[in-house]
Structures are given as C-alpha cells and as structure tokens.
DSSP file (Angstrom, degrees, kcal/mol; ACC not computed):
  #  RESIDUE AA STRUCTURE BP1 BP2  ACC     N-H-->O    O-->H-N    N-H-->O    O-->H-N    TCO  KAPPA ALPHA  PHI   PSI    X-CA   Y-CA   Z-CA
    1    1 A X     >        0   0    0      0, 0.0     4,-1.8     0, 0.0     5,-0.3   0.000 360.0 360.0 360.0 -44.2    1.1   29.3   -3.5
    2    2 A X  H  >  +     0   0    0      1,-0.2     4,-2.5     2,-0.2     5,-0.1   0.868 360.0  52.8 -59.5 -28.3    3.9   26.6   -2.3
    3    3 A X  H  > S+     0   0    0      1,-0.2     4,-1.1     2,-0.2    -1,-0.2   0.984 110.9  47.9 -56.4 -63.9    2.0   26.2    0.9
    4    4 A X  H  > S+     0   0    0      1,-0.2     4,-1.3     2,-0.2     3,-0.2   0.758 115.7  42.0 -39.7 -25.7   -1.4   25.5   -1.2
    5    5 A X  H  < S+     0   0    0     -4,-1.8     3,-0.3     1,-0.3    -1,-0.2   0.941 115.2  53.5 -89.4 -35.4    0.3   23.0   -3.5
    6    6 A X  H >< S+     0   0    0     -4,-2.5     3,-0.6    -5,-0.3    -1,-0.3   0.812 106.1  57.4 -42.8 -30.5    2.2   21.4   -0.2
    7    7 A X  H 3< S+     0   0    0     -4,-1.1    -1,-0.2    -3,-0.2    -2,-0.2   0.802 101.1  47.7 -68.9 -57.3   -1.1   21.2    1.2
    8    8 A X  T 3< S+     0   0    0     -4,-1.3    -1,-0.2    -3,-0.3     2,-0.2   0.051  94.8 105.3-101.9  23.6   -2.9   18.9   -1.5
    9    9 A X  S <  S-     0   0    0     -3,-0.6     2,-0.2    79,-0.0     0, 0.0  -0.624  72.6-116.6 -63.4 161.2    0.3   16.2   -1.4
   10   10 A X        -     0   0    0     -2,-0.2     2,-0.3     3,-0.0    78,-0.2  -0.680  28.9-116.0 -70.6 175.4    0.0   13.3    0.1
   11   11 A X    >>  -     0   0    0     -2,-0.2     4,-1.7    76,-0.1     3,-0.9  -0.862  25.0-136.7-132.6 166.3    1.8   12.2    3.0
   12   12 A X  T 34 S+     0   0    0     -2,-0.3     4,-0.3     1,-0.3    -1,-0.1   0.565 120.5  50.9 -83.3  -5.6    4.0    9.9    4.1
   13   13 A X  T >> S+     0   0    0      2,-0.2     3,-1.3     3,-0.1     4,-0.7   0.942 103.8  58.1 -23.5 -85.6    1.3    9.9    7.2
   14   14 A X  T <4 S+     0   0    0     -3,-0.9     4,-0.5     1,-0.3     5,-0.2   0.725 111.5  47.4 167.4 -67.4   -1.7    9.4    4.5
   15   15 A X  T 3X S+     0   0    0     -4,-1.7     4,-1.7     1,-0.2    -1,-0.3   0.707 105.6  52.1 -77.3  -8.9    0.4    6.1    3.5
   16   16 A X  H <> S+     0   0    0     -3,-1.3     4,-2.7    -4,-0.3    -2,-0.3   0.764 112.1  52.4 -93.8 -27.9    1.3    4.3    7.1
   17   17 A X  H  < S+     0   0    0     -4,-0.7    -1,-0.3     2,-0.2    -2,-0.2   0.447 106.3  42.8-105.9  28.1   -1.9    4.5    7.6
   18   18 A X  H >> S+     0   0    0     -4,-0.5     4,-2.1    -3,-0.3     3,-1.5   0.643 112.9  63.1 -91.7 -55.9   -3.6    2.9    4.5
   19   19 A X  H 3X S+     0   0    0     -4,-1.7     4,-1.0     1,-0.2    -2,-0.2   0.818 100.4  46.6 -23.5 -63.6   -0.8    0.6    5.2
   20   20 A X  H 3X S+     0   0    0     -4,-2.7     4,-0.9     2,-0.2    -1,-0.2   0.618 109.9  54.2 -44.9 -32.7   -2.3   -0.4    8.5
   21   21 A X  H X> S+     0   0    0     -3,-1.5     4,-3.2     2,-0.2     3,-1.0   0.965 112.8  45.1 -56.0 -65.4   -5.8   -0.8    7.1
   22   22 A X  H 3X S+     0   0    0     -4,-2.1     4,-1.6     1,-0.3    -2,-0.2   0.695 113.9  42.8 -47.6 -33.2   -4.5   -3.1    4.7
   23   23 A X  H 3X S+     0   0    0     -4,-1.0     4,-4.1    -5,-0.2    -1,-0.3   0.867 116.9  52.8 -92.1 -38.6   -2.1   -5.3    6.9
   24   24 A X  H << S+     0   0    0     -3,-1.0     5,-0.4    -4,-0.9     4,-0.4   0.895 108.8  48.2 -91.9 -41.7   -5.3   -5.3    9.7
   25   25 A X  H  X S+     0   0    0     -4,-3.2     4,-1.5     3,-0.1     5,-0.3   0.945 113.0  57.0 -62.6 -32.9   -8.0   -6.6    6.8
   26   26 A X  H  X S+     0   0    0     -4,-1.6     4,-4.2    -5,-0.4    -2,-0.2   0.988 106.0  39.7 -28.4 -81.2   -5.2   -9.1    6.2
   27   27 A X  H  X S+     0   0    0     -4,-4.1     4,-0.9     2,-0.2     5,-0.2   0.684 114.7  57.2 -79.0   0.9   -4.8  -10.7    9.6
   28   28 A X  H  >>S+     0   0    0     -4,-0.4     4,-2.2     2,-0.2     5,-0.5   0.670 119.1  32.2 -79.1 -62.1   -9.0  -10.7   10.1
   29   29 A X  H  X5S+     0   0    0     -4,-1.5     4,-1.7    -5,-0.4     5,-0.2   0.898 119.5  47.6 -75.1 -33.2   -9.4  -12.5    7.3
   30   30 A X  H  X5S+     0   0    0     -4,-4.2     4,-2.3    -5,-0.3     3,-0.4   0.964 116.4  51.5 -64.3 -51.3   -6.3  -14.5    7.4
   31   31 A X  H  X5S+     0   0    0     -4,-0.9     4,-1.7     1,-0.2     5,-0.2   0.883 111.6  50.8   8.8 -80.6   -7.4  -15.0   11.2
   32   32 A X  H  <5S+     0   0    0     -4,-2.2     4,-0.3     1,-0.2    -1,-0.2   0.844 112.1  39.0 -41.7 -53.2  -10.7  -16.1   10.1
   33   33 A X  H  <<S+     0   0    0     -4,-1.7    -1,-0.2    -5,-0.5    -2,-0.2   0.640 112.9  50.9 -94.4 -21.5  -10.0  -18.4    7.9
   34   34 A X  H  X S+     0   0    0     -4,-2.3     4,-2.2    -5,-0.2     3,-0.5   0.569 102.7  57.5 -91.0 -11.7   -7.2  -20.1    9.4
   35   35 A X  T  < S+     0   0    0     -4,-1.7    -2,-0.2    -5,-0.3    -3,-0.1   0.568 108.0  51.8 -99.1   5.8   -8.7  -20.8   12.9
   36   36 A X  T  4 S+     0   0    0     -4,-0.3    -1,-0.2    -5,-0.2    -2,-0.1   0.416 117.0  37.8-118.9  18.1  -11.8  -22.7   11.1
   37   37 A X  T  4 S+     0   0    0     -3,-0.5     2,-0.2     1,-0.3    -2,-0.2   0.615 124.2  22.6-114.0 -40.3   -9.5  -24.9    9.1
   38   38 A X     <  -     0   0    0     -4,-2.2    -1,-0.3     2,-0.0     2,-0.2  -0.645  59.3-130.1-118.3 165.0   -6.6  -25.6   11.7
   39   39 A X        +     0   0    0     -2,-0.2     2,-0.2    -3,-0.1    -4,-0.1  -0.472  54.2 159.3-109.7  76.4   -5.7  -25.7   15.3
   40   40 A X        -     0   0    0     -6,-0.5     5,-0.1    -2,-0.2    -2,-0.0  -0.474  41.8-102.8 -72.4 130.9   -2.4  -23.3   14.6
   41   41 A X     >  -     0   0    0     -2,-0.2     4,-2.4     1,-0.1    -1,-0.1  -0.023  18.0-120.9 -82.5 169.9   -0.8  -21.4   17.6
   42   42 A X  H  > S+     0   0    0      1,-0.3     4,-2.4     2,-0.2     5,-0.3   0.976 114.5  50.6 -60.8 -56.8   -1.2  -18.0   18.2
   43   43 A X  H  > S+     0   0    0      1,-0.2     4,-3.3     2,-0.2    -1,-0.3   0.952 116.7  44.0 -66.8 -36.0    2.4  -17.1   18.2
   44   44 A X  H  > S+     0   0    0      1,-0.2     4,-1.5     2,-0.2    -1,-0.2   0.971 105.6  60.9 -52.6 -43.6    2.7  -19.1   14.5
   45   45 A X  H  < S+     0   0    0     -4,-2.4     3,-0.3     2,-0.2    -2,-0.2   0.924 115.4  29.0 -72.6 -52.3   -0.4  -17.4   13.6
   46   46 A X  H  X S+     0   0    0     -4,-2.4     4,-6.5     1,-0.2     5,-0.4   0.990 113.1  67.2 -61.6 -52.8    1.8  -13.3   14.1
   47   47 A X  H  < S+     0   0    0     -4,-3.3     4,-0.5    -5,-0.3     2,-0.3   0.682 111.8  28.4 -40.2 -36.6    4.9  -15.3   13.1
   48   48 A X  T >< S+     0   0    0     -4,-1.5     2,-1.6    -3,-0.3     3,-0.9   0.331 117.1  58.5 -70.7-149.4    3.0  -15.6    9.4
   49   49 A X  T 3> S+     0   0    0      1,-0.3     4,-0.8    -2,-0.3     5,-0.3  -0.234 110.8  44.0  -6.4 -52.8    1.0  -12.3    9.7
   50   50 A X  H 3X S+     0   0    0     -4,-6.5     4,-5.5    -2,-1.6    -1,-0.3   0.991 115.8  44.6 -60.6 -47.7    4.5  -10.4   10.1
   51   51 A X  H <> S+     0   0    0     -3,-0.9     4,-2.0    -4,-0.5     5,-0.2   0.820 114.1  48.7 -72.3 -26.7    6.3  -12.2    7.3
   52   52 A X  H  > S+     0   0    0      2,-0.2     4,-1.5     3,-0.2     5,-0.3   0.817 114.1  54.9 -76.1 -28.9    3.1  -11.8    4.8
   53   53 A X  H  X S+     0   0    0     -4,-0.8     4,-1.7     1,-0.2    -2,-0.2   0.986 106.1  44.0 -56.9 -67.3    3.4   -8.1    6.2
   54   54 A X  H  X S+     0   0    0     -4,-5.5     4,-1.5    -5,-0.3    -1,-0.2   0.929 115.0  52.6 -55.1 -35.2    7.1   -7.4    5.2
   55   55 A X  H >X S+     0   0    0     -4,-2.0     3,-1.5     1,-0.2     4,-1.4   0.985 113.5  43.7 -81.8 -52.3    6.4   -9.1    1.6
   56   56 A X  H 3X S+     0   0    0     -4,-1.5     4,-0.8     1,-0.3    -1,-0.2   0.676 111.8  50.8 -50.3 -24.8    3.8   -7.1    1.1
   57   57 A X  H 3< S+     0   0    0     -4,-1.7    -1,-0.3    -5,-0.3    -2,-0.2   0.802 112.3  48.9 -67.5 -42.1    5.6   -4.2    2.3
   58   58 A X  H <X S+     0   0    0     -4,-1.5     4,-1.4    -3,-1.5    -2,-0.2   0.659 110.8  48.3 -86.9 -45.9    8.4   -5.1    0.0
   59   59 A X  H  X S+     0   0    0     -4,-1.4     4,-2.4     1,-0.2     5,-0.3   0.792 108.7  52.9 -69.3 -39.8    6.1   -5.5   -3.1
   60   60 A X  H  < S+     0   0    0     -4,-0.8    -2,-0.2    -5,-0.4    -1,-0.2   0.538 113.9  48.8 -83.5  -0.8    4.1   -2.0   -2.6
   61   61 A X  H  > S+     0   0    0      2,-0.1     4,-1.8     3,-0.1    -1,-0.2   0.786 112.0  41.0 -98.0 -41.1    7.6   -0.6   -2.4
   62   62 A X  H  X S+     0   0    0     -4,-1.4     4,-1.8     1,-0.2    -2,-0.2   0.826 117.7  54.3 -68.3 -24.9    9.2   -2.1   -5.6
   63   63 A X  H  X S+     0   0    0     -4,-2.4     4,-1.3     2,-0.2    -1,-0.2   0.660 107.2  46.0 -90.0 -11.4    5.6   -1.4   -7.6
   64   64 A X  H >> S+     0   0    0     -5,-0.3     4,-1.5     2,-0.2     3,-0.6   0.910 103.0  59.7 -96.7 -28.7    5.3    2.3   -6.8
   65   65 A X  H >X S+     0   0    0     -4,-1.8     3,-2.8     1,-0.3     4,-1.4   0.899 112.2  46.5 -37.1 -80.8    9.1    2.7   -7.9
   66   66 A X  H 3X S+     0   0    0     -4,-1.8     4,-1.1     1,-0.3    -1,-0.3   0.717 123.1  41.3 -37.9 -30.0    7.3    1.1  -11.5
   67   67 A X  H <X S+     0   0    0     -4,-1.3     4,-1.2    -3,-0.6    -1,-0.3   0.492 105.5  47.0 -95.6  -9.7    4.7    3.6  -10.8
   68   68 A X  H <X S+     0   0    0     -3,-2.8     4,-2.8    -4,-1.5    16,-0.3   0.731 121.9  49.9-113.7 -37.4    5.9    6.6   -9.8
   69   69 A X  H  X>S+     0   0    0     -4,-1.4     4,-1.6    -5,-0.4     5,-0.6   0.993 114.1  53.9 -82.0 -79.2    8.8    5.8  -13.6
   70   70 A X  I >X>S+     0   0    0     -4,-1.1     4,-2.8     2,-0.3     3,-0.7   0.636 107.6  36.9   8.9 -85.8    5.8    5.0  -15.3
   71   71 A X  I 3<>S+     0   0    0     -4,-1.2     5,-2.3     1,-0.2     6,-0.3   0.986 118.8  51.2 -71.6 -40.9    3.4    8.0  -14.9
   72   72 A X  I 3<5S+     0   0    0     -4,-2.8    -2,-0.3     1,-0.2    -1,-0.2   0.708 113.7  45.5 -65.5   4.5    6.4   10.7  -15.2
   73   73 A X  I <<5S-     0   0    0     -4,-1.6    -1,-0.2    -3,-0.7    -3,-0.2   0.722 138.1  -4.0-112.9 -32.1    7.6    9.3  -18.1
   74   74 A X  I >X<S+     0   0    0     -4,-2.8     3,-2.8    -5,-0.6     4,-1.1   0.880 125.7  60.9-117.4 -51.2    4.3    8.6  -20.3
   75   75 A X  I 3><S+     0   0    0     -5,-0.5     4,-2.2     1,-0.3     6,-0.2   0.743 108.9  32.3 -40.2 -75.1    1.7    9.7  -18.2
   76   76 A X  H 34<S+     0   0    0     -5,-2.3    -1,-0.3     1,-0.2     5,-0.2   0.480 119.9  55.0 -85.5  17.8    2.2   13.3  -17.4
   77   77 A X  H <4 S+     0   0    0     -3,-2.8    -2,-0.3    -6,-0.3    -1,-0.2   0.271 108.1  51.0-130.0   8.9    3.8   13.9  -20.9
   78   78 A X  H  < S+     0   0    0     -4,-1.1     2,-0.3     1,-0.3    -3,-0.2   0.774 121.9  23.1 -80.3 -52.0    0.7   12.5  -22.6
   79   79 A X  S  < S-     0   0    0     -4,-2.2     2,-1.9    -5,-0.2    -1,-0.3  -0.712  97.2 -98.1-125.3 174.8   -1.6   14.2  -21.1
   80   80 A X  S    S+     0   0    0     -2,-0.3     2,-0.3    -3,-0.1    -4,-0.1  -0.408  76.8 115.0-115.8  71.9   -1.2   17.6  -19.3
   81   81 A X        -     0   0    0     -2,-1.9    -2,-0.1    -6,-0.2    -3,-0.1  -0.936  67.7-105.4-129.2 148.2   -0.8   16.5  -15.3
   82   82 A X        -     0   0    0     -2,-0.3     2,-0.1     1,-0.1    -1,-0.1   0.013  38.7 -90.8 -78.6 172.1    2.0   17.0  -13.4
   83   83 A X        -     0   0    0     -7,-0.1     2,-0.2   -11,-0.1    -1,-0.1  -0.539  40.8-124.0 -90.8 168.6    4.6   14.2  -12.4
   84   84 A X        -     0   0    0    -16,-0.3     2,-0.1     1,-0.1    -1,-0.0  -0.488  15.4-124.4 -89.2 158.4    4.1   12.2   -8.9
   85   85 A X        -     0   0    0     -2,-0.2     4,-0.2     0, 0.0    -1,-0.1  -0.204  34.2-108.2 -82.2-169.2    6.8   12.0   -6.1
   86   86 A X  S  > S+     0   0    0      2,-0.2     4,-1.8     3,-0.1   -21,-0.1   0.467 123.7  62.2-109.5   9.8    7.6    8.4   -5.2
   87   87 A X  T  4 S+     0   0    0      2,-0.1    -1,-0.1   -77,-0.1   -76,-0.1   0.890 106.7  41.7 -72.9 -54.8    5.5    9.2   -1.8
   88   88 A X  T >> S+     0   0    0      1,-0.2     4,-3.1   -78,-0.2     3,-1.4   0.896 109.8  64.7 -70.2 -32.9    2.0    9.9   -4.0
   89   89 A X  H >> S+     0   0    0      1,-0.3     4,-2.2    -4,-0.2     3,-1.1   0.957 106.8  40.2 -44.4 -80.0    3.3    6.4   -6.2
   90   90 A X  H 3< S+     0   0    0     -4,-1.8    -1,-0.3     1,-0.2    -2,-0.1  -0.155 110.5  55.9 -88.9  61.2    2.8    4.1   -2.8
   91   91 A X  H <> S+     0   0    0     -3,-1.4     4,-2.9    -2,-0.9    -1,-0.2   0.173 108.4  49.9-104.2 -30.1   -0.4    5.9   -1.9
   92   92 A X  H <X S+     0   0    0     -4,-3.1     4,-2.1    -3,-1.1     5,-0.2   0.975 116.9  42.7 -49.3 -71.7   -1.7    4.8   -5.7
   93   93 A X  H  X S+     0   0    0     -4,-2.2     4,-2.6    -5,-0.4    -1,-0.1   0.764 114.0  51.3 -35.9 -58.1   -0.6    1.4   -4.9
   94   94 A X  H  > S+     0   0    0      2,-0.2     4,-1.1     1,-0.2    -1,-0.2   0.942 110.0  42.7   8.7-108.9   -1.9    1.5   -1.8
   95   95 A X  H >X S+     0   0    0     -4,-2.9     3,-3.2     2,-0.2     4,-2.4   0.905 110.1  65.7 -26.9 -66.5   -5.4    2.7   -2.6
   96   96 A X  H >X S+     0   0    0     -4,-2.1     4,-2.1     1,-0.4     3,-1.1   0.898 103.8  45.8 -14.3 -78.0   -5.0    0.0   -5.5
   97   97 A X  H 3X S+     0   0    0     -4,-2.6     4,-1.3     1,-0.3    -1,-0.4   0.727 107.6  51.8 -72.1   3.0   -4.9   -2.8   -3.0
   98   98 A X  H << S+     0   0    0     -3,-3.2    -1,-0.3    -4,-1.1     4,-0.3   0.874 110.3  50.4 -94.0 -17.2   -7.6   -1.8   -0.8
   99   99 A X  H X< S+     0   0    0     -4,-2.4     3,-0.8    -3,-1.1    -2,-0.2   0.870 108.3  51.4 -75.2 -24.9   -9.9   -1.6   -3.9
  100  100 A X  H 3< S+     0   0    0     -4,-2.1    -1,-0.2     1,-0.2    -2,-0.2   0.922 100.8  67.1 -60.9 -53.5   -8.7   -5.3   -5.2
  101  101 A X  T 3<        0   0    0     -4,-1.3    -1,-0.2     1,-0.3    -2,-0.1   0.832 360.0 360.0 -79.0   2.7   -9.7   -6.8   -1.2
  102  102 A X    <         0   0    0     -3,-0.8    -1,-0.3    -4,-0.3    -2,-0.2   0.686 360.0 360.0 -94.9 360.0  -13.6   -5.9   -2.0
C-alpha cells in the first residue's frame, strides 16, 4: 500500500520539468518581443532571461511555502483530503503559472 500511495506523489522530477516549460515559454516570448522592439545583444538578452529566471524561481518557492500552510491548515481539515508535502505545493504553483501564460 506505501508503494501505491508513493507512486501517485509527485516529484521533485514532475517539478524541474514544469519549471523548464515555464522558463522556456518565458524566453520565446520575451525573445520575441524584445528583438522587434530593440537591437539588444544576445549575451544581455540571457543576462535578463537568467535573472527573470531566479526571481521567478524565488517567488514559486516563497508561494508554495503559502500554499502547501494554507491547504494543511484549512483545506484538508475542511474537507476530507489529505495534507500536501511542500514538493506537491510547487507543482500547484507550477501548474498555476502555466495555466495564467494562455
């Protein structure tokens, strides 16, 4: 029975690579949008793309901490669902932002 419920976690896998999606729709459309306004150089152009990366990195970490506090404390004791780790927290968040970039 621990295997099954180990099984249907996510993982910390699951989240580097929604992570990677996210940061990779980033720099296309930041890409895009900047090489038909400016003529910026390629190395400025990673030199932003990294630093937007890390705050974003940095925000999805501090919001699933709220998130992960959040559902175990009213969430799963409203309603009768178990509490999250703080892994399954930034895969909500996660998910979250990739539904926000359509």
């Amino acid at each position: 029975m621990s295997s099954q419920v180990d099984r249907n976690r996510i993982t910390s896998g699951f989240n580097v690579a929604v992570f990677a999606l996210c940061a990779a729709i980033g720099t296309f459309t930041f890409l895009v949008s900047s090489t038909r306004t400016s003529n910026a150089s390629l190395i400025g152009l990673f030199l932003i793309s990294g630093a937007d990366a890390l705050r974003y990195l940095v925000v999805v970490l501090i919001s699933a901490l709220v998130v992960r506090v959040f559902w175990n404390r009213l969430v799963s004791n409203l309603f009768a669902i178990r509490p999250i780790n703080y892994v399954e927290a930034v895969a909500i968040v996660l998910v979250k932002g990739l539904i926000s970039f359509s």
